[in-house]
PDB file of N, CA, C and O in Angstrom, chain B, residues numbered from 101:
ATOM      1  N   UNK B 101     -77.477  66.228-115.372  1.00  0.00           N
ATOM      2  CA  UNK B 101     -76.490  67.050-116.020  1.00  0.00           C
ATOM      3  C   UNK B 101     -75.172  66.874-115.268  1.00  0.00           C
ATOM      4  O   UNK B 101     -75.098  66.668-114.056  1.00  0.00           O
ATOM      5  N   UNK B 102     -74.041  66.986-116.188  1.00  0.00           N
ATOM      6  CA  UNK B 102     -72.974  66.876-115.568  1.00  0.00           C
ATOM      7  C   UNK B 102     -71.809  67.469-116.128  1.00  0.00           C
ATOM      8  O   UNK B 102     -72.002  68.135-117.145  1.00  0.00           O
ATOM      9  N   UNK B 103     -70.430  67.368-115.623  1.00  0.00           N
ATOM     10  CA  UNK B 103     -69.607  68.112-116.259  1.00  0.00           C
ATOM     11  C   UNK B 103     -68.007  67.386-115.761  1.00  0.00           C
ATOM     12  O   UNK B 103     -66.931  67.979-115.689  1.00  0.00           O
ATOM     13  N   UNK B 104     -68.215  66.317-115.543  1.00  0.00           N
ATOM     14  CA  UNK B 104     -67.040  65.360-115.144  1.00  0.00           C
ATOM     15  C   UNK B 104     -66.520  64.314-116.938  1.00  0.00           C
ATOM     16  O   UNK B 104     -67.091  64.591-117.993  1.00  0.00           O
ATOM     17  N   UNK B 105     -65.806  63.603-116.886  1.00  0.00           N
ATOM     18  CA  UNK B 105     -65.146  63.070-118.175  1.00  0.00           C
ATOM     19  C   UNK B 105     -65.620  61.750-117.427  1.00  0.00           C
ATOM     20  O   UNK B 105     -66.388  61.638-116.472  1.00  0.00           O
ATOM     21  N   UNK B 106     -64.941  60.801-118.137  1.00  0.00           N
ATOM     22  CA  UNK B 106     -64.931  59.540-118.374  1.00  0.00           C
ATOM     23  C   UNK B 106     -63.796  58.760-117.413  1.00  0.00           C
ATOM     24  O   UNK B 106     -63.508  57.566-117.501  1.00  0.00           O
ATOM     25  N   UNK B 107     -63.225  59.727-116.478  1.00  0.00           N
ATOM     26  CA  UNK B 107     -61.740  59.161-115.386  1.00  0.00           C
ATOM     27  C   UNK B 107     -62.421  58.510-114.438  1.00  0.00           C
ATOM     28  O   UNK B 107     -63.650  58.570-114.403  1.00  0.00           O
ATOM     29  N   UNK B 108     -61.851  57.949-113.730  1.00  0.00           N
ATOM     30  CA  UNK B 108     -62.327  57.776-112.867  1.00  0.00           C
ATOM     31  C   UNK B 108     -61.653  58.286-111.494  1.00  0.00           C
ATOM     32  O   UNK B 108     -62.084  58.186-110.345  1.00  0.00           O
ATOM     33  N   UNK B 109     -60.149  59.017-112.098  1.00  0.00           N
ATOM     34  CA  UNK B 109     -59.431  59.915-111.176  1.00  0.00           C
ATOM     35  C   UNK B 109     -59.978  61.523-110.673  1.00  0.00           C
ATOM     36  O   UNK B 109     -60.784  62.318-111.157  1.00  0.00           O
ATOM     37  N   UNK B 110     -59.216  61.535-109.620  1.00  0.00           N
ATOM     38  CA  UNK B 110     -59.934  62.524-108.938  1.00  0.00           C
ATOM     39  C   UNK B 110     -59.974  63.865-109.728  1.00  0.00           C
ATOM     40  O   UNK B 110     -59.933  63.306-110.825  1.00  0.00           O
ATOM     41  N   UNK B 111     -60.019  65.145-110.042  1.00  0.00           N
ATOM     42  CA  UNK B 111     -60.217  66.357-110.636  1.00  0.00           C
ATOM     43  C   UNK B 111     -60.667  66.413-112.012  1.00  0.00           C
ATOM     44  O   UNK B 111     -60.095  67.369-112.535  1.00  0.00           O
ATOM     45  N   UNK B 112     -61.293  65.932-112.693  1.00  0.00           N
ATOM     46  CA  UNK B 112     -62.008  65.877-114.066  1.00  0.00           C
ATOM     47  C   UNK B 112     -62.971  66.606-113.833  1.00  0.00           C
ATOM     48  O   UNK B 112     -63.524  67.074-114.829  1.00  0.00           O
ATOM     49  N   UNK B 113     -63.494  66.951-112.553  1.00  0.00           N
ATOM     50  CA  UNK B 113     -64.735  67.732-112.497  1.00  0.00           C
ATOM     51  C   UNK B 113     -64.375  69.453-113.535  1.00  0.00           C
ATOM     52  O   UNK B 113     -63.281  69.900-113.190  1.00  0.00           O
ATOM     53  N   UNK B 114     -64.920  70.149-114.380  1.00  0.00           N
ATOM     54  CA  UNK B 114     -65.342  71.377-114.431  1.00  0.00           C
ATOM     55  C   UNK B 114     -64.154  71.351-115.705  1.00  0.00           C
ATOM     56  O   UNK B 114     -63.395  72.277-115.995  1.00  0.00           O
ATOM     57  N   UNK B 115     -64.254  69.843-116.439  1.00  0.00           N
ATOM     58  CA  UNK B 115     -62.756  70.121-117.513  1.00  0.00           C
ATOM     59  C   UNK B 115     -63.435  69.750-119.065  1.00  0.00           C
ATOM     60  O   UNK B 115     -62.942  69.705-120.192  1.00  0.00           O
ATOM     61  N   UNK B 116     -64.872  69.501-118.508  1.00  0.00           N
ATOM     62  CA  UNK B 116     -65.709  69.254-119.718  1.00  0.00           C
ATOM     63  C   UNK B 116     -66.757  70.347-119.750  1.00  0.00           C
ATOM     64  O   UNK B 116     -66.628  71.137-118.815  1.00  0.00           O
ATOM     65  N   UNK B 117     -67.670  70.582-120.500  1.00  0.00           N
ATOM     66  CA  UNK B 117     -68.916  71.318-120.746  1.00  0.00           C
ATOM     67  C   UNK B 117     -70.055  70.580-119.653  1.00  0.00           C
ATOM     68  O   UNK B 117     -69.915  69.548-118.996  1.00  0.00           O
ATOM     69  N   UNK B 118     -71.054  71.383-119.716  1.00  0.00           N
ATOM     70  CA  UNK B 118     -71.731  70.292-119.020  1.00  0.00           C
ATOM     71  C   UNK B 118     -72.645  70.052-119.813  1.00  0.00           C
ATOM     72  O   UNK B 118     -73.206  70.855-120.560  1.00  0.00           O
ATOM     73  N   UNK B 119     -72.941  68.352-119.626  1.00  0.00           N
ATOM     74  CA  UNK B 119     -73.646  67.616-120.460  1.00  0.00           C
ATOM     75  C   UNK B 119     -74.509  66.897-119.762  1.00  0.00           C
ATOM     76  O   UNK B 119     -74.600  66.846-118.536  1.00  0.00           O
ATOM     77  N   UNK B 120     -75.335  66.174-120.798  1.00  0.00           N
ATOM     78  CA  UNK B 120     -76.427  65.162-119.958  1.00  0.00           C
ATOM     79  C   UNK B 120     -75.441  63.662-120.493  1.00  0.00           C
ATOM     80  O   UNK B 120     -74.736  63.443-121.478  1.00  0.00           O
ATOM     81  N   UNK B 121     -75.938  62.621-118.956  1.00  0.00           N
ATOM     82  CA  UNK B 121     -75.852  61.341-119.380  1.00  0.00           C
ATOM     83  C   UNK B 121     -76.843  60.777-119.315  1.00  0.00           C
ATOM     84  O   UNK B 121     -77.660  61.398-118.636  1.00  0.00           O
ATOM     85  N   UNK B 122     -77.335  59.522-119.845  1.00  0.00           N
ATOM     86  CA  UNK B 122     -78.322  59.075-120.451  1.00  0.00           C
ATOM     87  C   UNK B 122     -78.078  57.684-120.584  1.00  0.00           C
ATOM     88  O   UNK B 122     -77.337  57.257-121.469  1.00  0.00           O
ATOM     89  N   UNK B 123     -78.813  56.736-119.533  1.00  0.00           N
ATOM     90  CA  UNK B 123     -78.780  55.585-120.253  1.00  0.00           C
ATOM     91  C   UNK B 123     -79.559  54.569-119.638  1.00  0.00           C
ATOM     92  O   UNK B 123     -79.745  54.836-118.451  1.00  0.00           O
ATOM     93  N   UNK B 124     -80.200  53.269-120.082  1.00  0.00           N
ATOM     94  CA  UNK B 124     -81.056  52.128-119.239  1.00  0.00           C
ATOM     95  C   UNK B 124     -80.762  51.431-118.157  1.00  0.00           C
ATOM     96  O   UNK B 124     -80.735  50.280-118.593  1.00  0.00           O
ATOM     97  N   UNK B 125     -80.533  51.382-117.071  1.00  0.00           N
ATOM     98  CA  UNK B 125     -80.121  49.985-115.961  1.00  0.00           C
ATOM     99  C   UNK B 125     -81.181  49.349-116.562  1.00  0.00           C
ATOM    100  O   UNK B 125     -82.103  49.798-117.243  1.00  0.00           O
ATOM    101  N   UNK B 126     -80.805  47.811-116.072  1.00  0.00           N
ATOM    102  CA  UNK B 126     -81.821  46.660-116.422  1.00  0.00           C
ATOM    103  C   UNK B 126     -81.484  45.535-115.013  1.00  0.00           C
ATOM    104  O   UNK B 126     -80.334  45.101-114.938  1.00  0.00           O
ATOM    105  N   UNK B 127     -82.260  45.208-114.200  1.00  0.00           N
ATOM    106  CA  UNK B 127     -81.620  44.506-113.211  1.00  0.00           C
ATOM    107  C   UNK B 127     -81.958  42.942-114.084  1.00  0.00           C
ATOM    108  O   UNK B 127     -82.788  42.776-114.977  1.00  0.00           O
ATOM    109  N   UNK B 128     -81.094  41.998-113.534  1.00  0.00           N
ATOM    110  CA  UNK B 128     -80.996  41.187-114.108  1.00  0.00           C
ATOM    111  C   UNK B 128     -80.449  39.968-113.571  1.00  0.00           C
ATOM    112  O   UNK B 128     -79.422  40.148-112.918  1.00  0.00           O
ATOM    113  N   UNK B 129     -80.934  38.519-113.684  1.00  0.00           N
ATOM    114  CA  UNK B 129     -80.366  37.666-112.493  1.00  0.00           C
ATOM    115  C   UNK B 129     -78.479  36.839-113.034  1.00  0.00           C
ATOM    116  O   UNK B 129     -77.535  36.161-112.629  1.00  0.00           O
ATOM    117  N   UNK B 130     -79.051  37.626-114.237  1.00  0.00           N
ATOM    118  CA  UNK B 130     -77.484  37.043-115.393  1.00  0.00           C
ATOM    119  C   UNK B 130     -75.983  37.617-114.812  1.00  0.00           C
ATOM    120  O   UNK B 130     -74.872  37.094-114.901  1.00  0.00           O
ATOM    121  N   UNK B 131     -76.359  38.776-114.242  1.00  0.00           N
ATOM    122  CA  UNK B 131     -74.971  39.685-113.521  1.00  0.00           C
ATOM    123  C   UNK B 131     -74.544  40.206-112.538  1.00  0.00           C
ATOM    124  O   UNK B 131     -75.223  41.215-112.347  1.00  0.00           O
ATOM    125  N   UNK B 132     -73.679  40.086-111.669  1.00  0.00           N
ATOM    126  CA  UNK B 132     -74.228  40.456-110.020  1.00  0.00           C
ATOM    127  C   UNK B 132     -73.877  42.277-110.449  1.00  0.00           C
ATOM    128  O   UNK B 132     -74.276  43.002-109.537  1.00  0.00           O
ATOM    129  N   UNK B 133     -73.349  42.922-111.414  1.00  0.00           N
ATOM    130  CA  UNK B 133     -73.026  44.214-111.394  1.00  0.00           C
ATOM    131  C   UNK B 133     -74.446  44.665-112.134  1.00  0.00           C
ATOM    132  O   UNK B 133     -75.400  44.062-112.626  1.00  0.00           O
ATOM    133  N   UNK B 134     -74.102  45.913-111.963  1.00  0.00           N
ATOM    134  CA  UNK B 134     -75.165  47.174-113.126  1.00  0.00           C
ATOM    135  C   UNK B 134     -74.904  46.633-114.739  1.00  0.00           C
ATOM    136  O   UNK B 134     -73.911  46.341-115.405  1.00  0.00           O
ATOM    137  N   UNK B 135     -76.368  46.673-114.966  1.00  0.00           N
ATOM    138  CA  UNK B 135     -76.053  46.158-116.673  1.00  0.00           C
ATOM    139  C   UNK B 135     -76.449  47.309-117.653  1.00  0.00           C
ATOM    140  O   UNK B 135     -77.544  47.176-118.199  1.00  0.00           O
ATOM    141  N   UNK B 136     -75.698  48.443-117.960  1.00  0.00           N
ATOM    142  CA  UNK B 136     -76.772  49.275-118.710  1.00  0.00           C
ATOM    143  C   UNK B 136     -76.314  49.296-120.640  1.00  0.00           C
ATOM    144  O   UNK B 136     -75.333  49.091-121.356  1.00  0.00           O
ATOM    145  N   UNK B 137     -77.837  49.705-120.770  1.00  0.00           N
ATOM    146  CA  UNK B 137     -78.206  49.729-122.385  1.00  0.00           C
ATOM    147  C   UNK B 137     -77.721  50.497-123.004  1.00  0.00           C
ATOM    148  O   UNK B 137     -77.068  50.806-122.008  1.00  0.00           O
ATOM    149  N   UNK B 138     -77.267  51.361-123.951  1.00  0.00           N
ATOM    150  CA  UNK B 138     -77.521  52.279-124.661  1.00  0.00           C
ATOM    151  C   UNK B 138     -78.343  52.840-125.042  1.00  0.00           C
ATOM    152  O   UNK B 138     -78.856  52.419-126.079  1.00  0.00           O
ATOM    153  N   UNK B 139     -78.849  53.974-124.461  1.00  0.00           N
ATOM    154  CA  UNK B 139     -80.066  53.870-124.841  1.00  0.00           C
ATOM    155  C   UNK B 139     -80.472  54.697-126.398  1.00  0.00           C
ATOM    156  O   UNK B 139     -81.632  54.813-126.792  1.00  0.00           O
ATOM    157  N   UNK B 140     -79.291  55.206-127.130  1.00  0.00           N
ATOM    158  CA  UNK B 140     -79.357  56.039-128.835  1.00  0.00           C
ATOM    159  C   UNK B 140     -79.994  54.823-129.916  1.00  0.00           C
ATOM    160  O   UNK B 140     -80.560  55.418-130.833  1.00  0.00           O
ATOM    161  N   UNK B 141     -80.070  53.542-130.075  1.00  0.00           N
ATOM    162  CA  UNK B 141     -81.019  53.329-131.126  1.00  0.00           C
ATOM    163  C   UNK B 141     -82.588  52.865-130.715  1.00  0.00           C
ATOM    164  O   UNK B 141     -83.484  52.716-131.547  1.00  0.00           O
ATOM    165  N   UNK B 142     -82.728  52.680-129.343  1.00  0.00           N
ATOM    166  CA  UNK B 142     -84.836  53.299-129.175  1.00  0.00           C
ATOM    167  C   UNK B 142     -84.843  54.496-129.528  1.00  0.00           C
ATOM    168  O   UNK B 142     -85.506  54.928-130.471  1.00  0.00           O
ATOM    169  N   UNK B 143     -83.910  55.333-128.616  1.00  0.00           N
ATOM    170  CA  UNK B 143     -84.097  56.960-129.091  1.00  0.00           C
ATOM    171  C   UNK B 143     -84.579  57.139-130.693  1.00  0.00           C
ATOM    172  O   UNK B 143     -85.637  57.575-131.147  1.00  0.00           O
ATOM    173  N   UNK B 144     -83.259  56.577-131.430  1.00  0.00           N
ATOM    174  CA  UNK B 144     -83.086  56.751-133.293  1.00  0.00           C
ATOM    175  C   UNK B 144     -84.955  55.946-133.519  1.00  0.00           C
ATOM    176  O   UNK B 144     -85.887  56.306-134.238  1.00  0.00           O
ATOM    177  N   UNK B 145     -84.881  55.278-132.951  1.00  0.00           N
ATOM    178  CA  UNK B 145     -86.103  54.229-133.447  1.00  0.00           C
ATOM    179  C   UNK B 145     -87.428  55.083-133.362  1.00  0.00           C
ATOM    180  O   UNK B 145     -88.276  54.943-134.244  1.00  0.00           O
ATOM    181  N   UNK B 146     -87.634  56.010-132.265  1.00  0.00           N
ATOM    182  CA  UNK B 146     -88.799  56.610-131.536  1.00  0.00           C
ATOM    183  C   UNK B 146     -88.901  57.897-132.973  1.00  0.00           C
ATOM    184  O   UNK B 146     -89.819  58.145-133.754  1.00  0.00           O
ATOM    185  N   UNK B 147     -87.430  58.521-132.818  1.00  0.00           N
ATOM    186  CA  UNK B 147     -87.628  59.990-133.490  1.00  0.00           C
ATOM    187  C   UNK B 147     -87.763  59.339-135.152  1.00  0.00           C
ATOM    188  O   UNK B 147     -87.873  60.222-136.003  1.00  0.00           O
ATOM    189  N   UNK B 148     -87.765  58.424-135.485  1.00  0.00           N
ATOM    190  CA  UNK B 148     -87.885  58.032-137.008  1.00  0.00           C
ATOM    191  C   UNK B 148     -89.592  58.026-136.906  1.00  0.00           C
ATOM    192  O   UNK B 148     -90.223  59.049-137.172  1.00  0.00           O
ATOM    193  N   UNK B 149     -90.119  57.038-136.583  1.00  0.00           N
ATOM    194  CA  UNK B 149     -91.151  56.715-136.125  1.00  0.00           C
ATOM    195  C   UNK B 149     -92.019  57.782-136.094  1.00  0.00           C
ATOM    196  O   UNK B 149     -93.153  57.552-136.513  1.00  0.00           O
ATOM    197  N   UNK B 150     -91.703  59.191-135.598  1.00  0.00           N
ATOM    198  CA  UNK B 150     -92.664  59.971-135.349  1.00  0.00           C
ATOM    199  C   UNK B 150     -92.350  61.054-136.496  1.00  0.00           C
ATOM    200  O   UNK B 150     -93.268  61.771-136.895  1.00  0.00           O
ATOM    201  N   UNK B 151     -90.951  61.182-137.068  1.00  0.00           N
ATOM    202  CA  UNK B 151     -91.297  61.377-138.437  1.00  0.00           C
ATOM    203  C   UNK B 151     -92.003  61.197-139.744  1.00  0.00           C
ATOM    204  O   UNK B 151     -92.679  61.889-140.505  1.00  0.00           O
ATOM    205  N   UNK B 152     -91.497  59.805-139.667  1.00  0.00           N
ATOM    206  CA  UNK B 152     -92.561  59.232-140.084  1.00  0.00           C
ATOM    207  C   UNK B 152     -94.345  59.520-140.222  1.00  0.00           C
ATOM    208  O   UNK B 152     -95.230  59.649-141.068  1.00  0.00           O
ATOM    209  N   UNK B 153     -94.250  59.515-139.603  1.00  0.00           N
ATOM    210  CA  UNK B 153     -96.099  59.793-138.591  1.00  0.00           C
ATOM    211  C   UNK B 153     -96.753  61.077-139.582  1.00  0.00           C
ATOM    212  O   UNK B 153     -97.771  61.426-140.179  1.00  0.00           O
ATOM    213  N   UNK B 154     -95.209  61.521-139.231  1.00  0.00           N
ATOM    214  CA  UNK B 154     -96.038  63.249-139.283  1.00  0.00           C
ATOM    215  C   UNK B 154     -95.406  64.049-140.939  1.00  0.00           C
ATOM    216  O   UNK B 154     -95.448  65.222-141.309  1.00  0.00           O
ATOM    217  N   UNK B 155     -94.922  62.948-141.536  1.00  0.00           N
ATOM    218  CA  UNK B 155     -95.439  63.352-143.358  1.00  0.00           C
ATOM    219  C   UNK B 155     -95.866  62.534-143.671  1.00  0.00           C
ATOM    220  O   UNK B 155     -95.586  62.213-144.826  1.00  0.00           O
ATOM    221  N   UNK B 156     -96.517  61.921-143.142  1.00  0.00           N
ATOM    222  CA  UNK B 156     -98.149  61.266-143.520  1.00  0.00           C
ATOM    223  C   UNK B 156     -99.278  62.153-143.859  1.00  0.00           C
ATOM    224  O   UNK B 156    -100.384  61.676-144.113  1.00  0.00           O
TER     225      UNK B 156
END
């Protein structure tokens, strides 16, 4: 949980709500930095899926 923005300057803390962030690292020999996923269409993919399921 958090409550900082998207700055990377100093005082953003306590100027947002607090929220969750959410997302995949993948280590990888392709990039010497952090590579991360998005992780909202497995999410979309999972909660369809189990809709699905369950008006069956």
């Amino acid at each position: 949980m958090g409550n900082t923005g998207y700055s990377k300057a100093e005082g953003t803390k306590g100027n947002f709500e607090v929220h969750l962030h959410m997302g995949i690292e993948v280590e990888t020999s392709l990039t010497k930095n952090e590579l991360w996923i998005n992780p909202y269409p497995f999410l979309s993919l999972i909660e369809n899926s189990q809709k699905n399921s369950s008006e069956k």
